[in-house]
C-alpha positions in Angstrom: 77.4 84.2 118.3 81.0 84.9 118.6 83.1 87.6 116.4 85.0 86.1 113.7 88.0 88.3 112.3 87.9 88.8 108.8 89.0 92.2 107.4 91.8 94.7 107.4 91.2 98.0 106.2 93.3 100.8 105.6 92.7 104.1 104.4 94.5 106.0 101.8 95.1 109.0 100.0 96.0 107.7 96.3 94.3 104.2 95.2 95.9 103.9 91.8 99.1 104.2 94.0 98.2 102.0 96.9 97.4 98.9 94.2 100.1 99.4 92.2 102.6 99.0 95.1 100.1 96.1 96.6 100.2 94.3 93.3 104.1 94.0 93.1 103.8 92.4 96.6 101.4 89.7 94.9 97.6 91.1 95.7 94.9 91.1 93.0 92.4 93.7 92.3 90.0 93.6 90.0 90.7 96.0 86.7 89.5 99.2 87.4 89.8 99.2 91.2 91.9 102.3 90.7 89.2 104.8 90.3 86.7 102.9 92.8 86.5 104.4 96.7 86.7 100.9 98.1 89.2 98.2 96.8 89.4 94.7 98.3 92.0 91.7 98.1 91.4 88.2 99.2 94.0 86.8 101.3 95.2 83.5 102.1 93.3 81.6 104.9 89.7 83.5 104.0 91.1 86.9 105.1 90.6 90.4 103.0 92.3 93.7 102.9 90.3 96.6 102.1 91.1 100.0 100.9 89.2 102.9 101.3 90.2 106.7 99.9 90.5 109.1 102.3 86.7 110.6 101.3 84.9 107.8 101.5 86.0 107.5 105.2 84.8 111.1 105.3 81.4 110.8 103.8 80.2 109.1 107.1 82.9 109.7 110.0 82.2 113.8 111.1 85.4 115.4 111.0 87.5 112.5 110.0 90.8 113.8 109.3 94.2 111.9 108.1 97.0 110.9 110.6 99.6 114.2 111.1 102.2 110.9 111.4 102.3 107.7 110.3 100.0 105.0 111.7 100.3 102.4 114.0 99.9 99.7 111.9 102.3 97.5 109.6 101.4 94.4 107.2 103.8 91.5 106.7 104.6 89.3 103.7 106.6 86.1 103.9 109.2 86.4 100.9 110.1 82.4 101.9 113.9 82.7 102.2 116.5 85.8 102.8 117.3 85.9 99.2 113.5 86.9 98.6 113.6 89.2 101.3 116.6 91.5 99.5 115.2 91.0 96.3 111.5 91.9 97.0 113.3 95.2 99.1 115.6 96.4 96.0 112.7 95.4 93.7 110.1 98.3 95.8 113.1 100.5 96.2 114.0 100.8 93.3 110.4 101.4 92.0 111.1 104.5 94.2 109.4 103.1 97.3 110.8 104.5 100.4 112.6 101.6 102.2 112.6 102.6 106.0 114.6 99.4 107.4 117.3 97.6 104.8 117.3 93.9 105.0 118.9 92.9 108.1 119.3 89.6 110.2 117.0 90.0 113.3 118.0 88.5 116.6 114.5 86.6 116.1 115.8 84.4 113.1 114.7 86.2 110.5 115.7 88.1 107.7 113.8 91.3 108.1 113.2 95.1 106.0 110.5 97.7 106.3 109.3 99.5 103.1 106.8 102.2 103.0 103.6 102.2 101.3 102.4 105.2 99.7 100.7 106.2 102.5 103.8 105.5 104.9 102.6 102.4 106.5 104.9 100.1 107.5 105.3 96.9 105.3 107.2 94.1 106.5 109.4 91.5 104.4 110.6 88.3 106.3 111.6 85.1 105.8 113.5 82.7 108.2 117.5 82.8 108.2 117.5 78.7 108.6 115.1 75.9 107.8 113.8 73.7 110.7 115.0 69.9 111.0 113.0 68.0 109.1 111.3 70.7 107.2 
């Protein structure tokens, strides 16, 4: 049997705050989900992100206790071209999102920004600056 990769979870401190900022990057949750202890979205390619409040982590990991600093972990979402990239950034910003890296052009050939989830993990907004030949 080998391992196959299918969930990302993250923990947080506020749900109704983690989906609502999810949600205006395109994720679905179930109505409700806001007062449940575990929340999860289906992503593209069979993949799922999970949520779990900060006390359901605790009711079985002893002495679990929140990171002092923010984690070490950062999702990305393809906003398809540059344009998408500044609009999806001012759109979270000015929601009152904390936007850690304004839209920029990477050396890599991409547009790129960092805005902060509730819980201060990273979340990436790219898209390509050009279109390959033929594509």
């Amino acid at each position: 049997m080998t391992p196959r990769f299918d969930l990302i979870g993250i923990v947080v401190s506020d749900m109704a705050a983690t989906l609502a900022f999810y949600r205006r990057l395109g994720l679905e949750f179930p109505a409700g989900s806001e007062d449940q202890p575990h929340v999860e979205a289906a992503l593209p390619g069979g993949l799922r992100l999970a949520f779990d409040t900060e006390a359901t982590i605790s009711s079985f990991v002893e002495n679990w206790e929140p990171p002092r600093s923010s984690g070490r972990i950062s999702i990305a979402f393809h906003c398809e071209t540059p344009a998408g990239v500044d609009a999806t950034y001012e759109e979270l910003v000015g929601a009152g999102y904390h936007g850690e890296l304004k839209p920029w052009d990477a050396f890599w050939g991409q547009r790129y920004a960092t805005v902060a989830d509730p819980d201060g993990n990273g979340v990436d907004l790219f898209a390509p600056l050009s279109t390959p030949a033929g594509g």
